[in-house]
C-alpha positions in Angstrom: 22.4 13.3 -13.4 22.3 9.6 -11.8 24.8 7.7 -13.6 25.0 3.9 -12.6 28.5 2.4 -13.5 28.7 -1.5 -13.7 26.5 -2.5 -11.0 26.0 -6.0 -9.5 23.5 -7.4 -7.1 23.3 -10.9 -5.4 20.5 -12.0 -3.4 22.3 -14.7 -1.8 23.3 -17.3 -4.3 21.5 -15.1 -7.0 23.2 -12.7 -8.8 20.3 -10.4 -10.1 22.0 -7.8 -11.9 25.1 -8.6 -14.1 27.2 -5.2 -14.3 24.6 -2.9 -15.7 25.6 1.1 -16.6 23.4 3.4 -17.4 22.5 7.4 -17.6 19.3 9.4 -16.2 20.0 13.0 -16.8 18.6 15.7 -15.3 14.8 16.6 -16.7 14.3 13.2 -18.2 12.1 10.7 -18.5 14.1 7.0 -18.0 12.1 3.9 -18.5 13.4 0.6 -17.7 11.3 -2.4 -19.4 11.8 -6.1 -19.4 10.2 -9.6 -17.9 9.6 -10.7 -14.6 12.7 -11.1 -12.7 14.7 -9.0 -15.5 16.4 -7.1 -12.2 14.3 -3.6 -12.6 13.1 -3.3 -9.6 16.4 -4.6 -8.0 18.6 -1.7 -10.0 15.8 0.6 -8.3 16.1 -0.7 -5.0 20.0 -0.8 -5.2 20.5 2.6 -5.9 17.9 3.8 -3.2 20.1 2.0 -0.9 17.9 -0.6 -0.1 20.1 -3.6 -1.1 23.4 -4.2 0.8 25.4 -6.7 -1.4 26.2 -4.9 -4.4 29.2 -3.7 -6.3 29.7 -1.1 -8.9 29.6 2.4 -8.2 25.9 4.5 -8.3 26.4 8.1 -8.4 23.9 11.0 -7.8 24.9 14.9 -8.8 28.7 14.0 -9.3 28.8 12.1 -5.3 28.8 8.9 -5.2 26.1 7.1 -3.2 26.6 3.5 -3.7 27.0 2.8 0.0 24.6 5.6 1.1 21.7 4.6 3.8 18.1 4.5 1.9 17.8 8.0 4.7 21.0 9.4 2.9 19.9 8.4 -0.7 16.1 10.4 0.2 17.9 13.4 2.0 20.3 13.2 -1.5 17.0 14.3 -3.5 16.5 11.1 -5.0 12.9 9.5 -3.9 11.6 5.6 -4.3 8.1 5.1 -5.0 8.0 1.0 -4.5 6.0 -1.5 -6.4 2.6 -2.6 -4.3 2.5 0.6 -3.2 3.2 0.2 0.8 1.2 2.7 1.9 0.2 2.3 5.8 -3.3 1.0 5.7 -4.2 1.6 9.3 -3.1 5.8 8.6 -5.1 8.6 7.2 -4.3 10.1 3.8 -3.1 12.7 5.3 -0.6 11.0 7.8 0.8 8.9 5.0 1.6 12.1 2.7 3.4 14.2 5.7 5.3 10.8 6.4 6.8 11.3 3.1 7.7 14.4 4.3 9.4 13.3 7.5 13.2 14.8 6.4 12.0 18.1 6.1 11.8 21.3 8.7 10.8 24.1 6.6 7.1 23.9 7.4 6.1 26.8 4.2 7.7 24.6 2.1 6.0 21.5 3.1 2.5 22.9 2.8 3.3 24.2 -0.4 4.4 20.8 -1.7 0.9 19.5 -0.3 -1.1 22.2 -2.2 0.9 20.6 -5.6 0.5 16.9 -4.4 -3.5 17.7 -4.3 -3.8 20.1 -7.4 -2.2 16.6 -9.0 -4.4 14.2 -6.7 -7.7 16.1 -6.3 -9.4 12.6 -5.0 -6.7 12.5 -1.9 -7.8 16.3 -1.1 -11.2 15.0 -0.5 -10.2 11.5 1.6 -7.3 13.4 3.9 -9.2 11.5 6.7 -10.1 8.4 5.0 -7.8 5.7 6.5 -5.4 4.5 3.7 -6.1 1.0 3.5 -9.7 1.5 2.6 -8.6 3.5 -0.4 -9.3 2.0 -4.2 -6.3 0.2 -5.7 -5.9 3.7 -8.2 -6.3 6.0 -5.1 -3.5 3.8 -3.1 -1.5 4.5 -5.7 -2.0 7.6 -6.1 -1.1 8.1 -2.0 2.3 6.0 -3.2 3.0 8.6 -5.7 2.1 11.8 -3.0 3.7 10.5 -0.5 6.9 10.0 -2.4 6.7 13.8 -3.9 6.2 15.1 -0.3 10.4 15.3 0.1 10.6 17.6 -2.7 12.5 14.8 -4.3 14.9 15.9 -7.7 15.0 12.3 -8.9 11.6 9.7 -8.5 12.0 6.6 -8.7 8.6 4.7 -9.8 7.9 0.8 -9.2 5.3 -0.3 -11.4 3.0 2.3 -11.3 0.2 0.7 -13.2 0.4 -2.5 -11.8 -3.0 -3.9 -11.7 -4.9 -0.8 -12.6 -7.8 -0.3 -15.1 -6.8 0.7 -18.5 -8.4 4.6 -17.5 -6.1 4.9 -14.6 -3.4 3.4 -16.5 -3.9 6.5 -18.4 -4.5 8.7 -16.0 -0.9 7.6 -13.8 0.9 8.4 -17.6 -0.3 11.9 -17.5 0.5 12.5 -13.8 3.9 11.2 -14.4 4.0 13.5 -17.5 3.1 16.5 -15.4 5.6 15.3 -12.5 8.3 15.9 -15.3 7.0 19.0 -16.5 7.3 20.2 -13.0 11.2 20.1 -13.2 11.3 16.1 -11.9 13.9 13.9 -13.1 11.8 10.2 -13.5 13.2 7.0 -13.4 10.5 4.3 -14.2 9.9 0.3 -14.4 6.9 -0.6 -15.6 5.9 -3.6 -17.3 3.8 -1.7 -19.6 5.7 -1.1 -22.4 4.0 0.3 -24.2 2.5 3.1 -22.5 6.7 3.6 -20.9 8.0 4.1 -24.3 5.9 6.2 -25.3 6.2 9.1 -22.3 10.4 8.2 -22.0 12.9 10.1 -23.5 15.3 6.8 -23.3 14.6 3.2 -22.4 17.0 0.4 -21.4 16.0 -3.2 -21.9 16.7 -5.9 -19.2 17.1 -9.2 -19.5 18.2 -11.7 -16.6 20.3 -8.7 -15.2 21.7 -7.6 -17.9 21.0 -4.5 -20.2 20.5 -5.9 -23.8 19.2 -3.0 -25.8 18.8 0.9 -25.5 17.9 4.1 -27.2 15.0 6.9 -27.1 12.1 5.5 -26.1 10.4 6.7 -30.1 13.2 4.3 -31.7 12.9 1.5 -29.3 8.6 1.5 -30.0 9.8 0.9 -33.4 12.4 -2.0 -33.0 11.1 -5.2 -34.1 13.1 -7.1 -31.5 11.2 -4.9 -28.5 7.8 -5.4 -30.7 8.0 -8.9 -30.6 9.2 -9.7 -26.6 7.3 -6.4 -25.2 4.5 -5.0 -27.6 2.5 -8.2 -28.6 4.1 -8.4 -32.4 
């Protein structure tokens, strides 16, 4: 279980997250929904260890990894897929999935994580050798995804997985997440999508200018007038 216990964030003079808790427990589905410049991709970022001035206490499996490198945080089991996707344009398909796969030695287990990572993406089995940066915007992210799979991660963290993406890829990203967490993966996911979030999570929080303002199961929070007006359109 990751439980994040009142954490803060300051980008310089900007304090983006306001003392936030929350649960993801193990086998679940987490969504985190709110505006622009809420502070979801900042609580993602923070507890992958990419963000240095914070306080509050993030912990992973009972440790606590608030102060963790983003190298300790990966080895830890818990995996960052990051919004835009940052794939390496200029590398094969190929190359950027066993870069994901960079902390690992056992070689059998590696090629058996590829053989999943293709049975999900069948389009990145045919383009191993196709330079990343020449993919489609739904292929690139589709590498992002791989490549973050490839460290056999227990937790994954998703940025905006849709962003930008035609409504059948939209739908097609859902499923995959879907069958990520059927394979045993604990997801944690910001996506400003809300609809299509709440209606794979298990629970939802609701962020607004760093601070949590609503939560529930992601069922009861598609239903709350409050979220239907500021996130669904009415």
């Amino acid at each position: 279980m990751l439980e994040v216990e009142a954490l803060h964030v300051h980008y310089g003079g900007i304090h983006a997250l306001k003392g936030i808790s929350m649960e993801v427990p193990k086998g679940k589905i987490v969504t985190l929904i709110g505006a622009n410049g809420a502070g979801k991709s900042s609580t993602l970022r923070a507890i992958a260890g990419l963000v240095k001035d914070k306080r509050g206490r993030v912990r992973w499996n009972g440790g606590d990894v608030t102060q963790m490198t983003p190298e300790s945080v990966l080895r830890s089991g818990i995996a960052l897929c990051p919004e835009g996707r940052r794939i390496f344009p200029h590398l094969t398909v190929m190359e950027n999935l066993m870069l994901g796969a960079y902390i690992r030695d056992d070689q059998v287990g590696v090629k058996a994580t590829l053989d999943w990572v293709f049975e999900l993406f069948p389009r990145l089995k045919e383009r191993t050798w196709q330079k990343g940066g020449t993919l489609s915007g739904g292929e690139q992210q589709m590498l992002a995804l791989g490549r973050a799979l490839m460290s056999q991660p227990d937790l994954v963290m998703m940025d905006e997985p849709s962003l930008g993406l035609a409504p059948l890829l939209v739908k097609e990203v859902f499923e995959i997440i879907q069958a990520i967490n059927v394979e045993g993966k604990t997801v944690l996911l910001v996506e400003q999508n809300a609809f299509a979030a709440l209606k794979v999570a298990d629970y939802a929080y609701v962020l607004e200018v760093g601070s949590l303002v609503l939560d529930g199961p992601g069922s009861k929070l598609l239903e709350d007038p409050r979220v239907k007006e500021a996130y669904l359109g009415g």
